[in-house]
OpenMM code with the backbone's topology and positions (N, CA, C; nanometers):
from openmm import Vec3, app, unit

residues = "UNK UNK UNK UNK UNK UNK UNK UNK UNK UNK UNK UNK UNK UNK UNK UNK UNK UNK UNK UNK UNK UNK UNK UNK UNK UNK UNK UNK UNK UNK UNK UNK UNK UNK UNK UNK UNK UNK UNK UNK UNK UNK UNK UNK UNK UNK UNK UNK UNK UNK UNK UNK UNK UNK UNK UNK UNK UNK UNK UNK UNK UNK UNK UNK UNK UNK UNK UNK UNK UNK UNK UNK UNK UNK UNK UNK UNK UNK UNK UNK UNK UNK UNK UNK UNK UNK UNK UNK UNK UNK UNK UNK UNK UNK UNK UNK UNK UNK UNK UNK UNK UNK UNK UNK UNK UNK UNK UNK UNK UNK UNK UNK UNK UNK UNK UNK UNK UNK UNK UNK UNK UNK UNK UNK UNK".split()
positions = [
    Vec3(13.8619, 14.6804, 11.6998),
    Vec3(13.8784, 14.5381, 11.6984),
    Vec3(14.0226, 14.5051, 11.6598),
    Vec3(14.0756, 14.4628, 11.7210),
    Vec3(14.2160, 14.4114, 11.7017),
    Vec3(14.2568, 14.2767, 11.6675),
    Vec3(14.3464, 14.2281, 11.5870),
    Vec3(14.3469, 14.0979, 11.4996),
    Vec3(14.4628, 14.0225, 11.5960),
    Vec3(14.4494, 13.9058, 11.6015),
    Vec3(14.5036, 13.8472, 11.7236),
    Vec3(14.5605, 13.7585, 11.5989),
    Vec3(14.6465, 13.6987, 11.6294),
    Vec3(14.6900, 13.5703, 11.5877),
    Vec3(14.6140, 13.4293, 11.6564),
    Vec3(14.5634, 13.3788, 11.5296),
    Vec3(14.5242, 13.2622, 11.6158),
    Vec3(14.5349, 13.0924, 11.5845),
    Vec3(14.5585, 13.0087, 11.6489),
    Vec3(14.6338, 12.8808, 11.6110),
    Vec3(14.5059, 12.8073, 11.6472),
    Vec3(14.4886, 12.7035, 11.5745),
    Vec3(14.4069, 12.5431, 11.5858),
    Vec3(14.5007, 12.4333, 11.6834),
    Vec3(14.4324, 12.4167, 11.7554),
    Vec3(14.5246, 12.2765, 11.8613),
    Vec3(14.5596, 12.1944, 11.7407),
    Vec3(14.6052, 12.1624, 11.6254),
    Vec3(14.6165, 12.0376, 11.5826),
    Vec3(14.7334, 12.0860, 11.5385),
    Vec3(14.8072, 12.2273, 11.5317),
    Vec3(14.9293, 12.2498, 11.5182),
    Vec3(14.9628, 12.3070, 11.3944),
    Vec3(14.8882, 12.3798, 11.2881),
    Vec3(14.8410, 12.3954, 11.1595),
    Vec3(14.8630, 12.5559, 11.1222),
    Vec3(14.9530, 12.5774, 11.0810),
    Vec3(14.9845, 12.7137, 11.0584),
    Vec3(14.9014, 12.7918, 10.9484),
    Vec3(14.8204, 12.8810, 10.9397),
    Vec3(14.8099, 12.9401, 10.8105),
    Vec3(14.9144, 13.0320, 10.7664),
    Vec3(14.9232, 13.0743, 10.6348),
    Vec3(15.0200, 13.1372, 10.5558),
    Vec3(14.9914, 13.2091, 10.4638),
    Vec3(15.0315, 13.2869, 10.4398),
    Vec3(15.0368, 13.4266, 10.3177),
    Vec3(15.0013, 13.3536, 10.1780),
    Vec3(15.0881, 13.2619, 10.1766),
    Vec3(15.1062, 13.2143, 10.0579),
    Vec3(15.1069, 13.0742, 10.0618),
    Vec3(15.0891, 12.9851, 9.9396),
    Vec3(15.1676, 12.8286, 9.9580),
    Vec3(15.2484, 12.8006, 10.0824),
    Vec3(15.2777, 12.6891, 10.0877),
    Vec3(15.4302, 12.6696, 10.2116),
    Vec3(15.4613, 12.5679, 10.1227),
    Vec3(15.5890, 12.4740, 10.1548),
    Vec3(15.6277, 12.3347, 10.1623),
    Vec3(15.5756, 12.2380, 10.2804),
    Vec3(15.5841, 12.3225, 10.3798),
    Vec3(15.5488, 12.2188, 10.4909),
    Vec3(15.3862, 12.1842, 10.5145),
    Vec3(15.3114, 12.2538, 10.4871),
    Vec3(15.1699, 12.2053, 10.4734),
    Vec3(15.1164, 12.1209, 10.3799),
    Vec3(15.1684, 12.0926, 10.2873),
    Vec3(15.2083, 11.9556, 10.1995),
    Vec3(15.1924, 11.8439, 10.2996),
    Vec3(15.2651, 11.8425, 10.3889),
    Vec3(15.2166, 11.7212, 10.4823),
    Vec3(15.1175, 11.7293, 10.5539),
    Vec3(14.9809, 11.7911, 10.5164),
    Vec3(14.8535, 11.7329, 10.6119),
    Vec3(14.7306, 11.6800, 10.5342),
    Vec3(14.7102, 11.6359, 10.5904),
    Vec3(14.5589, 11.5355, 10.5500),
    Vec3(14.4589, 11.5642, 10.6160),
    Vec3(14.3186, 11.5622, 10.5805),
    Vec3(14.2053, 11.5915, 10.5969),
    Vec3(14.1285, 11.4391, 10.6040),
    Vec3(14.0705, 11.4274, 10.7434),
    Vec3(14.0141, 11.3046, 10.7740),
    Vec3(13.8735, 11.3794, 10.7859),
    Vec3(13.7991, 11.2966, 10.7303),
    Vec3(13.6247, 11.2968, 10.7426),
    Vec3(13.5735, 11.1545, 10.7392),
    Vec3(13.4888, 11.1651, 10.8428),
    Vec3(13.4565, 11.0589, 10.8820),
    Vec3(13.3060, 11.0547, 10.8763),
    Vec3(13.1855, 10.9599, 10.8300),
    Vec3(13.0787, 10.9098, 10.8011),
    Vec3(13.0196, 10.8763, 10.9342),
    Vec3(12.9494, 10.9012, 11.0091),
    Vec3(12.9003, 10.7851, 11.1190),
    Vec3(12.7532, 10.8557, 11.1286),
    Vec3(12.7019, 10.7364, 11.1938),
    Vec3(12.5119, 10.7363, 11.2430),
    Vec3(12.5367, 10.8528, 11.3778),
    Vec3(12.4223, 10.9369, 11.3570),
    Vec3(12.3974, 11.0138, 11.4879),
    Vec3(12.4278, 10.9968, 11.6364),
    Vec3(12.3973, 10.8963, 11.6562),
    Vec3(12.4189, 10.8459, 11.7835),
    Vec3(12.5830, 10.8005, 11.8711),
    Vec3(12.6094, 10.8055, 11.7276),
    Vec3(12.8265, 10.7691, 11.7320),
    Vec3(12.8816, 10.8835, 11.7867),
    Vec3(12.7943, 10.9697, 11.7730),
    Vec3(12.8760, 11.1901, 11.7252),
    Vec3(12.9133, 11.1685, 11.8769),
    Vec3(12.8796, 11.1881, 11.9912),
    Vec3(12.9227, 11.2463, 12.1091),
    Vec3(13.0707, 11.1548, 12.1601),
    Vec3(13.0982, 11.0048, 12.1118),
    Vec3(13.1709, 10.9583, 12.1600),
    Vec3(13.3411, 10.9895, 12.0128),
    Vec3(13.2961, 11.0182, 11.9022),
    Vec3(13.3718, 11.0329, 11.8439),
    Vec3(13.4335, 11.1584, 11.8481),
    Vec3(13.3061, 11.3099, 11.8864),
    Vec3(13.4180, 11.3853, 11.9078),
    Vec3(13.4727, 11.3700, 12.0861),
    Vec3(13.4529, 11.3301, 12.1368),
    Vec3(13.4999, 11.3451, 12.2546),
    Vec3(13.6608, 11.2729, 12.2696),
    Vec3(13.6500, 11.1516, 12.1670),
    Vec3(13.7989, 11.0876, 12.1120),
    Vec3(13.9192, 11.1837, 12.0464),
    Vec3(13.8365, 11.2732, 11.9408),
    Vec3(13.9334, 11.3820, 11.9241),
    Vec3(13.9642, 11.4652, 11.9882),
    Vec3(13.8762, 11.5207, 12.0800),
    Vec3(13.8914, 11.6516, 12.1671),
    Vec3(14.0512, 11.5950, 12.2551),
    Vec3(14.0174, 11.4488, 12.3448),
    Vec3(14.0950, 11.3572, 12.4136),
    Vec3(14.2383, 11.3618, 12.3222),
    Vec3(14.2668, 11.4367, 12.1988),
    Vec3(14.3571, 11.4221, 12.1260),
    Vec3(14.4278, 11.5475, 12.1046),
    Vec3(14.2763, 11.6453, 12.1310),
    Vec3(14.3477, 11.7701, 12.1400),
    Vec3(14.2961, 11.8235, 11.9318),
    Vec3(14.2257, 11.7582, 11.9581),
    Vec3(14.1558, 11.7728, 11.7948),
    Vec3(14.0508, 11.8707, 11.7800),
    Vec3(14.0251, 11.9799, 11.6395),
    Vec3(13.9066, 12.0243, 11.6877),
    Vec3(13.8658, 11.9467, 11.5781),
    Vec3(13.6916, 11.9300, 11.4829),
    Vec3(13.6620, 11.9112, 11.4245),
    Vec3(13.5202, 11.9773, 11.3723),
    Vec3(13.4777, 11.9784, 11.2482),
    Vec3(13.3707, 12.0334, 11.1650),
    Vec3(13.2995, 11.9025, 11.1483),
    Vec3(13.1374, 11.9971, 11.2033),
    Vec3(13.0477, 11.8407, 11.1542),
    Vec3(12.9191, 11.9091, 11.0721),
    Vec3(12.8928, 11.7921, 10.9632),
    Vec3(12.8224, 11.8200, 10.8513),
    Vec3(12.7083, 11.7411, 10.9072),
    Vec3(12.5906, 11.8062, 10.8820),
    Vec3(12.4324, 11.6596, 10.8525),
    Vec3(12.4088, 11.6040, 10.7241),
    Vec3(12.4055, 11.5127, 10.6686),
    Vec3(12.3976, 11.4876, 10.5685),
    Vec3(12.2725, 11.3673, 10.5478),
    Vec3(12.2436, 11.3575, 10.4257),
    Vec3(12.1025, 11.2665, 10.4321),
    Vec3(12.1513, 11.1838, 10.3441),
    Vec3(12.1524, 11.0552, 10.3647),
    Vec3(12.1894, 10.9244, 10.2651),
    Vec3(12.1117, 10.8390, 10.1991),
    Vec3(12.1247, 10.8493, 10.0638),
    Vec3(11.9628, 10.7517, 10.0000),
    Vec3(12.0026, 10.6408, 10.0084),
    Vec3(11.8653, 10.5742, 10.0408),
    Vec3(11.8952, 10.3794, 10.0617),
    Vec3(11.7881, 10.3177, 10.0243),
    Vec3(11.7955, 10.2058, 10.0171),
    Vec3(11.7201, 10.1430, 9.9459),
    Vec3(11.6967, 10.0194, 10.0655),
    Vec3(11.7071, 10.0420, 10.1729),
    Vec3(11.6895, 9.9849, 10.3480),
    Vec3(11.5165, 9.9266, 10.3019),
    Vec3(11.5216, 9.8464, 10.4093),
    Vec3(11.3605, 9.7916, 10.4236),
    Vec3(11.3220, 9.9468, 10.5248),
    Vec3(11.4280, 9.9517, 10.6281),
    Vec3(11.4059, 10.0097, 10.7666),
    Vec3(11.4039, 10.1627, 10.6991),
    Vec3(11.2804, 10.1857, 10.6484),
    Vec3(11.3151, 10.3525, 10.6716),
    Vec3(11.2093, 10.3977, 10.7326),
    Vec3(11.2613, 10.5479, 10.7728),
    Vec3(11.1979, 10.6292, 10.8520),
    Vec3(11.0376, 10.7381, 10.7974),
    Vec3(10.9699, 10.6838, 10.9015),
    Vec3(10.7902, 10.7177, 10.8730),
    Vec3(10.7750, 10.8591, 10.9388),
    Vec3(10.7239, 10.9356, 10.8567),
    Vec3(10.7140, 11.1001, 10.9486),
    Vec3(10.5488, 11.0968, 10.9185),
    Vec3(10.4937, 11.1884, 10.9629),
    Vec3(10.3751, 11.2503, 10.9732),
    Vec3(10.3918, 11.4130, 10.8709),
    Vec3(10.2840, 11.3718, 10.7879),
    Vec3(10.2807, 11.4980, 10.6897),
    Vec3(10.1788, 11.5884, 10.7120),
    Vec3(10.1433, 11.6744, 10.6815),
    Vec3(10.0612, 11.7761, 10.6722),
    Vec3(9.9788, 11.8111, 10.8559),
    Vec3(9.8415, 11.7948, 10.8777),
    Vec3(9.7452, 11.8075, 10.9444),
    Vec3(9.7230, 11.6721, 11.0348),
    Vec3(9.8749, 11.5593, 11.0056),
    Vec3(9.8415, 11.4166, 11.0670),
    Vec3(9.6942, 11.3191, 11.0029),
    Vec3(9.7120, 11.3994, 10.8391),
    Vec3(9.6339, 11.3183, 10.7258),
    Vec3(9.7388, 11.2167, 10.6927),
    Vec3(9.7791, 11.1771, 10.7104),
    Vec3(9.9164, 11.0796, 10.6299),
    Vec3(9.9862, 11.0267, 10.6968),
    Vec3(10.1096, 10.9376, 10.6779),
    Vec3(10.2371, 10.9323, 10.6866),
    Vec3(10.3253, 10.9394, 10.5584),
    Vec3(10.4591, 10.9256, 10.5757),
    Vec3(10.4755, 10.8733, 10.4215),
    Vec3(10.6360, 10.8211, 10.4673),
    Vec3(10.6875, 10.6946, 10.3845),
    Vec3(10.8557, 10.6628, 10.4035),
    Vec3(10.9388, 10.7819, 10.3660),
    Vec3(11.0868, 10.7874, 10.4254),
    Vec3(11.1672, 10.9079, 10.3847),
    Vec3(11.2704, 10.7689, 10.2865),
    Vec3(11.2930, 10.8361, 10.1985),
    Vec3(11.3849, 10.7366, 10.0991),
    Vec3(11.5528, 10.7476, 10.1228),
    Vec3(11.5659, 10.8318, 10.3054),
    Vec3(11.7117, 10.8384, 10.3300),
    Vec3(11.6974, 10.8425, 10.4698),
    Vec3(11.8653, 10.8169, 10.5170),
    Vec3(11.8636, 10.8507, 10.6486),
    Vec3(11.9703, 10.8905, 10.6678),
    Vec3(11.9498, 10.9505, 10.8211),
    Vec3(12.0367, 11.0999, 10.8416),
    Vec3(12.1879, 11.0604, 10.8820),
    Vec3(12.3045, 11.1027, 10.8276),
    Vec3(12.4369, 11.0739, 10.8818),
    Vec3(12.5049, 11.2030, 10.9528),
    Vec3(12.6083, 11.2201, 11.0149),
    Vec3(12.7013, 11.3316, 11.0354),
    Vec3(12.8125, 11.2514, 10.9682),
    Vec3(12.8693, 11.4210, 10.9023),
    Vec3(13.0379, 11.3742, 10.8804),
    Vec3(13.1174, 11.4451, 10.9262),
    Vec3(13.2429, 11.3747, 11.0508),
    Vec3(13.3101, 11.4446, 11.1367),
    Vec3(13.4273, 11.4549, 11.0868),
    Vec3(13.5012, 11.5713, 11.0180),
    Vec3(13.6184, 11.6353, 10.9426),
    Vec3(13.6972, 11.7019, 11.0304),
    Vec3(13.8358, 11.6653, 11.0469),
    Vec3(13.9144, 11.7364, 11.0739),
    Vec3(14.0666, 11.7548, 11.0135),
    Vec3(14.2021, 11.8051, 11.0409),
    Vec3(14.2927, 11.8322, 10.9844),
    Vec3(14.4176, 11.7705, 11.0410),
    Vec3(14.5035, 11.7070, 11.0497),
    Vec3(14.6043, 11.5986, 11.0768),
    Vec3(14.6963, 11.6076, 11.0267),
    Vec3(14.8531, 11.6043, 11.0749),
    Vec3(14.9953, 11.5979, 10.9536),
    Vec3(14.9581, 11.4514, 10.9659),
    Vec3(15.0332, 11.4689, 10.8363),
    Vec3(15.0550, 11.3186, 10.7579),
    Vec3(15.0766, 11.1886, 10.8532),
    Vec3(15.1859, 11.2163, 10.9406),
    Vec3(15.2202, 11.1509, 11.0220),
    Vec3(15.0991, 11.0847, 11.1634),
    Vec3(15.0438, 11.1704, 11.1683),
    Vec3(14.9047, 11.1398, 11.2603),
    Vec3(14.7929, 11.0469, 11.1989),
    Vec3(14.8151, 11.0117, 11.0746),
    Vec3(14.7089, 10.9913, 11.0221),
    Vec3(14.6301, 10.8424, 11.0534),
    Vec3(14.7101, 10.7643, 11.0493),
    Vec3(14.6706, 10.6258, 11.1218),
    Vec3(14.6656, 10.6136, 11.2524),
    Vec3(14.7013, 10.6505, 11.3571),
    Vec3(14.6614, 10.6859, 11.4822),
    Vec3(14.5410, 10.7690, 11.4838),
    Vec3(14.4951, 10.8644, 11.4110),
    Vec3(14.4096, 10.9163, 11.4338),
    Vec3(14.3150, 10.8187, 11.3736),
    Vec3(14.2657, 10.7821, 11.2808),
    Vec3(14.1842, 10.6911, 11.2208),
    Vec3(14.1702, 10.5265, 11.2866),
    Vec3(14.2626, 10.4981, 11.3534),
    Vec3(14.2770, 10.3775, 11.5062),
    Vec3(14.2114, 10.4230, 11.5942),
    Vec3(14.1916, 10.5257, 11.6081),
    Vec3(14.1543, 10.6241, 11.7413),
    Vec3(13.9486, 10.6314, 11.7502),
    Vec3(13.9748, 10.6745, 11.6369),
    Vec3(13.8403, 10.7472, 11.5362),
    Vec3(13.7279, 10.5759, 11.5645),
    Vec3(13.8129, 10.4852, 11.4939),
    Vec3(13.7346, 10.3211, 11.4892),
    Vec3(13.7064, 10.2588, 11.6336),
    Vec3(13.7953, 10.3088, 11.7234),
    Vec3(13.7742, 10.2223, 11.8778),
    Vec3(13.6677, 10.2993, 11.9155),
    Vec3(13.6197, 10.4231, 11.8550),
    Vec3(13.4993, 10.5321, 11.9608),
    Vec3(13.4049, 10.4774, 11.9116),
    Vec3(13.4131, 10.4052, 11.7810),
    Vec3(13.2968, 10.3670, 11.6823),
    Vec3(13.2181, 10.2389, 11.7796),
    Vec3(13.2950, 10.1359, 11.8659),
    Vec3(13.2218, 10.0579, 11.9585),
    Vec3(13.1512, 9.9412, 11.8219),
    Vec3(13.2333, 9.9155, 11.7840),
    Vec3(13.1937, 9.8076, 11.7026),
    Vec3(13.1489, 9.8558, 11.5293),
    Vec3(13.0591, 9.9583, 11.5734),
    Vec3(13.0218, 9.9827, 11.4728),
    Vec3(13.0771, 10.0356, 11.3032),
    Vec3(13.0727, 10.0139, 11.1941),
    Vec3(13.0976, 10.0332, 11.0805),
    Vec3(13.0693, 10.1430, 11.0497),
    Vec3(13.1967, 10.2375, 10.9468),
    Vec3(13.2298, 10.3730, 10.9360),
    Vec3(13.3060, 10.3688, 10.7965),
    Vec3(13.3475, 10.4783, 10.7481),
    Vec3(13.4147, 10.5222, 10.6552),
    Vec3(13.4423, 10.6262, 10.6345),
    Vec3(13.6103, 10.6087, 10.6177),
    Vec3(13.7058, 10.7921, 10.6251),
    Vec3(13.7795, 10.8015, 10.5435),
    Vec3(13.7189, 10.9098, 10.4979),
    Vec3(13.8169, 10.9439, 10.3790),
    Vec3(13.9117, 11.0376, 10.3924),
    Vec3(13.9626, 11.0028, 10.3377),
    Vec3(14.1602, 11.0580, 10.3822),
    Vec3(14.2057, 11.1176, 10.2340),
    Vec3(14.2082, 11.2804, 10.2597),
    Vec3(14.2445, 11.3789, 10.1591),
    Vec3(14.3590, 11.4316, 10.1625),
    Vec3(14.4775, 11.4699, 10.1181),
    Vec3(14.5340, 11.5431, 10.1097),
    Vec3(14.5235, 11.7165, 10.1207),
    Vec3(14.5808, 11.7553, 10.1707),
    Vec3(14.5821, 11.9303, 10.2202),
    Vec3(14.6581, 12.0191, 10.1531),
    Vec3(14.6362, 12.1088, 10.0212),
    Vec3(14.7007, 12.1741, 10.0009),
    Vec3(14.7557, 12.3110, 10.0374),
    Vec3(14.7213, 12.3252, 10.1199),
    Vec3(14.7496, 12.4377, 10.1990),
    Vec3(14.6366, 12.5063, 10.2805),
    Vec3(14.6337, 12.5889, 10.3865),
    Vec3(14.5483, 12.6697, 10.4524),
    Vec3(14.6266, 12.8066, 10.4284),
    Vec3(14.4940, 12.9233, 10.4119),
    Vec3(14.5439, 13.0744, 10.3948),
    Vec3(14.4625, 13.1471, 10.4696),
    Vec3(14.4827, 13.2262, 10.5800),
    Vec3(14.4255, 13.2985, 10.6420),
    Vec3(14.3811, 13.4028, 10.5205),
    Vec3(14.2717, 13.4392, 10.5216),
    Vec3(14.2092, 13.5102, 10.4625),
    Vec3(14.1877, 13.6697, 10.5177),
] * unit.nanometer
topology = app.Topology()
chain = topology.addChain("A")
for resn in residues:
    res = topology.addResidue(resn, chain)
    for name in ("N", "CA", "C"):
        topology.addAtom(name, app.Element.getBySymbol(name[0]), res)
């Protein structure tokens, strides 16, 4: 098996050690309802973005929650959350509001929230 060098489209070097220049990237993750996922990554891909997506379950206190069937179809019962993805990816500094302009027009109206981290470095392992 031979070790290739290998690069992320978003332009992101890993390193031995610390750098200075990876200081400038930010980590965007983004919150959205299931149904958002195919048009949001398809906005990044369109960017040349890759991204990591999480499932995550959100507690609420909604009238609207979701009824499953338990056991033998003796029951139902409310779920006290509902299901989100969070779509994370990696950005220099400089990308960062274009990408997050980008991220809100795929959203089609809908309401989101991204949190915007700082990057202290990536290390190939």
């Amino acid at each position: 098996m031979s070790r290739e060098k290998t690069t992320l489209p978003f332009e992101v070097s890993y390193s031995e050690r610390p750098s200075k220049k990876s200081k400038n990237m930010k980590r965007l993750a983004i919150i959205v309802k299931p149904e958002n996922l195919e048009e949001l990554i398809s906005s990044l891909k369109d960017m040349g973005l890759d991204a990591t997506i999480y499932d995550v379950k959100r507690a609420t206190k909604d009238e609207k929650t979701q009824r499953v069937a338990s056991g033998r179809g003796s029951g139902t019962m409310d779920l006290a959350y509902t299901t989100r993805k969070i779509v994370a990816t990696v950005v220099n500094s400089d990308d960062v509001d274009g990408v997050a302009e980008r991220m809100k027009k795929s959203l089609s109206g809908d309401k989101a929230v991204i949190m915007i981290q700082p990057v202290d470095d990536l290390v190939m392992l």
